[in-house]
Backbone as CSV, one residue per row, in Angstrom:
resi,resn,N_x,N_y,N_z,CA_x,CA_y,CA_z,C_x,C_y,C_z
1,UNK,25.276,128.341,-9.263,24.639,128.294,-10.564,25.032,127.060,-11.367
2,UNK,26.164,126.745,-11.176,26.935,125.759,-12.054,26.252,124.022,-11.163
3,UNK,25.617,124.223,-10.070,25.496,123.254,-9.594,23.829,121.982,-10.059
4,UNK,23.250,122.745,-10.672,22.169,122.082,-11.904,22.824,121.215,-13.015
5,UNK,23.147,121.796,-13.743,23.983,121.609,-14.859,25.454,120.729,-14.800
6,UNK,25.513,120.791,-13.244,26.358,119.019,-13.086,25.437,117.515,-12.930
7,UNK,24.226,117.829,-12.686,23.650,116.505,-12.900,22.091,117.024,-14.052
8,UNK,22.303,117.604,-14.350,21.291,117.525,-15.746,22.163,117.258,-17.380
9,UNK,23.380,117.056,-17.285,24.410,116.717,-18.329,24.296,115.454,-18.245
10,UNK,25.099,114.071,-16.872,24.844,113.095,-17.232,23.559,112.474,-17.916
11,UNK,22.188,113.525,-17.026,20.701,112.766,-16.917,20.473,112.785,-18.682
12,UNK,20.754,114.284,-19.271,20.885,114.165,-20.692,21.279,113.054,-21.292
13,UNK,22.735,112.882,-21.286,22.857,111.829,-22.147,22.854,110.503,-21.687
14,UNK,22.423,109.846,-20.540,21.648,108.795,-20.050,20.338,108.617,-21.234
15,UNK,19.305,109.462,-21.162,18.271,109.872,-21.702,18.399,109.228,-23.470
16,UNK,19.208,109.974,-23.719,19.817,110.085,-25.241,20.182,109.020,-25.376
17,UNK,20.997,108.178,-24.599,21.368,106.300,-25.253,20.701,105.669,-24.969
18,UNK,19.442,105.775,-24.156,18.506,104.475,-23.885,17.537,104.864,-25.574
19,UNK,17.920,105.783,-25.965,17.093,105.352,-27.639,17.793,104.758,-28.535
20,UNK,19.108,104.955,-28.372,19.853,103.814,-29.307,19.330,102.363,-29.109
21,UNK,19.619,101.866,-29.856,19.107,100.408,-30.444,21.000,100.025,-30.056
22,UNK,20.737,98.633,-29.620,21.912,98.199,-29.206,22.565,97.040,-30.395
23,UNK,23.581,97.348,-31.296,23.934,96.949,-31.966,23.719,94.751,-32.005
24,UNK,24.504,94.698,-30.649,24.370,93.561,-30.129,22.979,92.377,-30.081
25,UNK,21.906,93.211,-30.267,20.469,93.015,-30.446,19.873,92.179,-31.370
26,UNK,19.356,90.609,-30.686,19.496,89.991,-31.729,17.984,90.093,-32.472
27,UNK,18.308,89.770,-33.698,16.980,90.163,-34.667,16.013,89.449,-33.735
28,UNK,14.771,89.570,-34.597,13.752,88.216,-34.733,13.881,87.270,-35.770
29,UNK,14.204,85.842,-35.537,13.942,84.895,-36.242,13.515,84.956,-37.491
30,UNK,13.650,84.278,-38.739,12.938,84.626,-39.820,11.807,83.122,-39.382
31,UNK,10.654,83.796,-39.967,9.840,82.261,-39.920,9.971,81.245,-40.714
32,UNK,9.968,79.997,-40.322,10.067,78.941,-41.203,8.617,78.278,-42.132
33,UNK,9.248,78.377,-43.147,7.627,78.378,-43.941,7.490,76.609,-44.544
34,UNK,6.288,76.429,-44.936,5.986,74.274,-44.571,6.246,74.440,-46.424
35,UNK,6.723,73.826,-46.855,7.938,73.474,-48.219,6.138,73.034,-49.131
36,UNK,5.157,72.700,-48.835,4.349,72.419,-49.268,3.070,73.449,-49.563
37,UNK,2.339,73.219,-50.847,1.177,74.634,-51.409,0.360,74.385,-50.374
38,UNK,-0.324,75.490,-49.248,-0.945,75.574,-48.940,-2.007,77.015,-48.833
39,UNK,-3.410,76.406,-48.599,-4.430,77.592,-49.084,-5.443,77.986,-47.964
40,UNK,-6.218,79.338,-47.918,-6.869,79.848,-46.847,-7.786,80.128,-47.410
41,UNK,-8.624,80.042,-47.131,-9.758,81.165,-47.394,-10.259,82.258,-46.672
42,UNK,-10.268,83.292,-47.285,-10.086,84.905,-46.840,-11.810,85.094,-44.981
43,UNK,-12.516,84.133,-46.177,-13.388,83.628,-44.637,-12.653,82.909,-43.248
44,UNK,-11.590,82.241,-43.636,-10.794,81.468,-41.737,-10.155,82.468,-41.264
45,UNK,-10.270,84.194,-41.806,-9.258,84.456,-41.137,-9.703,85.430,-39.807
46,UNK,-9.061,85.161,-38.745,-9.493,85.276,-37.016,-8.305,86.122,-36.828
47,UNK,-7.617,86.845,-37.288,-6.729,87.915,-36.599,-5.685,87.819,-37.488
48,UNK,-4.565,88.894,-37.349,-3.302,89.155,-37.961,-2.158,89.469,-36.550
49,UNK,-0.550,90.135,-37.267,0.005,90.174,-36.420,0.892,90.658,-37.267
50,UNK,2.085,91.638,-37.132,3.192,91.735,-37.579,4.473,90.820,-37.499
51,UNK,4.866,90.833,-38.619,6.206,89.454,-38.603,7.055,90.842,-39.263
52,UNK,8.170,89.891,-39.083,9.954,90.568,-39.518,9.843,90.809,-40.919
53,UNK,10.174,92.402,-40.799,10.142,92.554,-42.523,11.103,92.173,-43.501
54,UNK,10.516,91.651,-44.537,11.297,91.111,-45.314,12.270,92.080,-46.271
55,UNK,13.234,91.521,-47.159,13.814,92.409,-48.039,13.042,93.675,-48.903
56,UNK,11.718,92.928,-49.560,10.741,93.505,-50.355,10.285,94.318,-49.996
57,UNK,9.521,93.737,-48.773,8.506,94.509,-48.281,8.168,94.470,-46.959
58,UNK,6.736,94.831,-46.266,6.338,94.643,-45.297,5.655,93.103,-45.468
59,UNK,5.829,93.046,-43.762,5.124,91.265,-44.113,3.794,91.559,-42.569
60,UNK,3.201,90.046,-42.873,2.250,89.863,-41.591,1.682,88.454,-41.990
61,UNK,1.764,88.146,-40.126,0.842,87.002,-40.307,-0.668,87.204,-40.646
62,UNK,-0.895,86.225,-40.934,-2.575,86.059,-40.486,-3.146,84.934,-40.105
63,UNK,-3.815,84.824,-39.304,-3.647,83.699,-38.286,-5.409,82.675,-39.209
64,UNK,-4.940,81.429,-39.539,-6.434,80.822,-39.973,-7.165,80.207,-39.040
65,UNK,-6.760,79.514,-38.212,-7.118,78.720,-36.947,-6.253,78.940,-35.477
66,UNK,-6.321,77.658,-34.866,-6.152,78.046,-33.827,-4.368,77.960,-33.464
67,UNK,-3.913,77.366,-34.429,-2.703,77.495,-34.666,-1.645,77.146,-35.999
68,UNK,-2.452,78.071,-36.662,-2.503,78.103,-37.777,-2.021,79.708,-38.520
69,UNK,-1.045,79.677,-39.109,-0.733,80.844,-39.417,-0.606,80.971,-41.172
70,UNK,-0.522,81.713,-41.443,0.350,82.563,-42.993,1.259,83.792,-43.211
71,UNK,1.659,83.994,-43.767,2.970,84.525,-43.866,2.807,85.486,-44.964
72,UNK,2.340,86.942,-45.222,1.990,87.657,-46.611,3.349,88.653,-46.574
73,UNK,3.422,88.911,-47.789,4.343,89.938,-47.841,4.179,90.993,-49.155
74,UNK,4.383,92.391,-48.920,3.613,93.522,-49.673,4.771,93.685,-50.829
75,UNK,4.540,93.980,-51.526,4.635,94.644,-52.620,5.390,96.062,-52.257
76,UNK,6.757,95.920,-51.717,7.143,97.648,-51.323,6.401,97.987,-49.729
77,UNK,6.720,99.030,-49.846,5.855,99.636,-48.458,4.765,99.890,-48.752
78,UNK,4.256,99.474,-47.107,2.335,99.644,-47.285,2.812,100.719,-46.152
79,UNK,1.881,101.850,-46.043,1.858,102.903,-45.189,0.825,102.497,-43.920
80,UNK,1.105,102.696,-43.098,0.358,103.259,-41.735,-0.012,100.942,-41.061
81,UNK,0.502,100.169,-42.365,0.582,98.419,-41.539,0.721,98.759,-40.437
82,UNK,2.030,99.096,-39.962,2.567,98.865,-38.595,1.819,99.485,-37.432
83,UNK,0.787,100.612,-38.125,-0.221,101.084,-36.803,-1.260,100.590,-36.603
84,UNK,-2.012,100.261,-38.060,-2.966,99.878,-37.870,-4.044,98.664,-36.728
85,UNK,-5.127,98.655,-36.364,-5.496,98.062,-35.623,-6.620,97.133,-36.532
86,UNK,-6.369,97.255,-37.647,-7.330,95.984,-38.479,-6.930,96.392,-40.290
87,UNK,-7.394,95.738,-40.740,-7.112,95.177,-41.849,-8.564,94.482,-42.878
88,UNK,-8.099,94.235,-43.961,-9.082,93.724,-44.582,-8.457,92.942,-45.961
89,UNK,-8.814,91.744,-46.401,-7.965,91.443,-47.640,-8.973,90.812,-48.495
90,UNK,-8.919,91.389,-49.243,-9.867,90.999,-50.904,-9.426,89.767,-51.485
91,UNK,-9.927,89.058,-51.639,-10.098,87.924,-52.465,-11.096,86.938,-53.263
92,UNK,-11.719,88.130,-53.774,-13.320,87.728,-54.292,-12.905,87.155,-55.700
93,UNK,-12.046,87.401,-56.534,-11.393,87.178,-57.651,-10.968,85.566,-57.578
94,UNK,-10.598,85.368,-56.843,-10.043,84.082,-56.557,-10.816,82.981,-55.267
95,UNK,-11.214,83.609,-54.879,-11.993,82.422,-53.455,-10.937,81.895,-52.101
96,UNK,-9.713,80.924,-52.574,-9.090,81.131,-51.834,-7.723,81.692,-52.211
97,UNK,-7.020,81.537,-50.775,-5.600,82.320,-51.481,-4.643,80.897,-51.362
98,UNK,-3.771,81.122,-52.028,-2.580,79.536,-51.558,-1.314,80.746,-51.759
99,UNK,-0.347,79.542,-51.473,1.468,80.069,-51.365,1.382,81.087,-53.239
100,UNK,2.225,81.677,-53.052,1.867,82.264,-54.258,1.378,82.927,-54.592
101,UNK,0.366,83.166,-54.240,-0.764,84.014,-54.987,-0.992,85.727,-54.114
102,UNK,-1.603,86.623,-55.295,-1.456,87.658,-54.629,-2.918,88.037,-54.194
103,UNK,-2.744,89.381,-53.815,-4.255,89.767,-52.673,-4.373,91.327,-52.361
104,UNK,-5.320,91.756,-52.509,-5.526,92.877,-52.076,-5.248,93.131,-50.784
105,UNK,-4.670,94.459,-49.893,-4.755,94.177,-48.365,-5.032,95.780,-48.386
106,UNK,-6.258,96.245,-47.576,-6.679,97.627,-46.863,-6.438,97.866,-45.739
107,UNK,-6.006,98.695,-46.114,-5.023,99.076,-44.390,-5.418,100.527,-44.149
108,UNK,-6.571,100.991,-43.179,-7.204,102.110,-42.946,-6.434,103.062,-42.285
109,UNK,-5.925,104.276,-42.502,-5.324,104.998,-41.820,-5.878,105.662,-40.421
110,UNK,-5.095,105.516,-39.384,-6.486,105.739,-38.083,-6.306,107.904,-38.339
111,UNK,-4.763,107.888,-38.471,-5.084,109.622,-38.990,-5.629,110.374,-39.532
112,UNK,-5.885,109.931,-41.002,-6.308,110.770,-42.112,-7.863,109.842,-42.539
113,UNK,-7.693,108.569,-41.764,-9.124,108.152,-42.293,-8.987,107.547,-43.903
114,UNK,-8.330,107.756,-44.538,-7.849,107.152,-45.918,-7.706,105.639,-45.797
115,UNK,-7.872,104.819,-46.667,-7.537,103.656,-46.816,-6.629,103.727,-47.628
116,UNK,-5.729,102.672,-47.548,-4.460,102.327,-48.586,-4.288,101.383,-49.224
117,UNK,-4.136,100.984,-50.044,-4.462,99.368,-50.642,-2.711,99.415,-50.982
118,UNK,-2.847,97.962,-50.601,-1.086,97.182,-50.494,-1.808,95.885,-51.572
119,UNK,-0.691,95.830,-52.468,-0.795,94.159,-52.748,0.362,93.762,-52.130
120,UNK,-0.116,92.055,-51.846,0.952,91.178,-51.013,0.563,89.805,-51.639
121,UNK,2.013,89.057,-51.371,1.995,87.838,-51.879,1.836,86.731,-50.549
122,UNK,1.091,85.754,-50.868,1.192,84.402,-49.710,2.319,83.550,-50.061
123,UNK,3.362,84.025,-48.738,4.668,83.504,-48.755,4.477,82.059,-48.544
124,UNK,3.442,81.595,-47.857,3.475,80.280,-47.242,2.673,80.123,-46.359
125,UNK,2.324,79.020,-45.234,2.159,78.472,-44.502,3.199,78.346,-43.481
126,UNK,3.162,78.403,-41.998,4.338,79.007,-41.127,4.163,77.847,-40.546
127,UNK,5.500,76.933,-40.635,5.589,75.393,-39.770,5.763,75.608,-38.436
128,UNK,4.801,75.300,-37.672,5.506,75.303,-36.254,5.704,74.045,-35.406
């Protein structure tokens, strides 16, 4: 009887530390942002991406060209960013966006079907 329960103990906690996060683990990079105002218009934009969250808030790229990025960051937590599979950002108020400036961002919940509106600021332009 006792002979299960000698190898379903290690397999347990095998199991149990491959979810720890390994202290040793090095972050992601913070991005380096171009020291100069730069601006998008809410029309160049061809995709997003999650970046390293910042102190504030949640952040994300958004990509203007072909290698061309921006750098937004929310206002607090935006709910369901990190699942989402699209996005949408308002900027009819203003036309384009530059470093600085803030923005509507809709972030559709794929669960509940709700939309969420985040404001976020344009941290920058991402030097690469």
């Amino acid at each position: 009887m006792t002979q299960p329960f000698k190898f379903l103990a290690p397999a347990a906690a095998l199991a149990c530390m491959s979810c720890v996060q390994a202290d040793g683990e090095p972050a992601e990079p913070a991005p380096v942002l171009s020291s100069e105002r730069a601006c998008f218009s809410s029309s160049q934009i061809n995709g997003y991406s999650k970046a390293p969250d910042g102190p504030d808030g949640d952040r994300l790229y958004v990509r203007t060209g072909a290698s061309e990025r921006f750098l937004l960051e929310t206002w607090g937590p935006c709910p369901d960013l990190d699942w989402t599979f699209r996005i949408a950002i308002d900027s009819r108020f203003t036309g384009n966006l530059c470093t600085g400036d803030t923005a509507t961002v809709f972030v559709p919940s794929s669960a509940s079907g709700v939309t969420t509106r985040c404001t976020a600021r344009v941290l920058g332009k991402v030097a690469d």
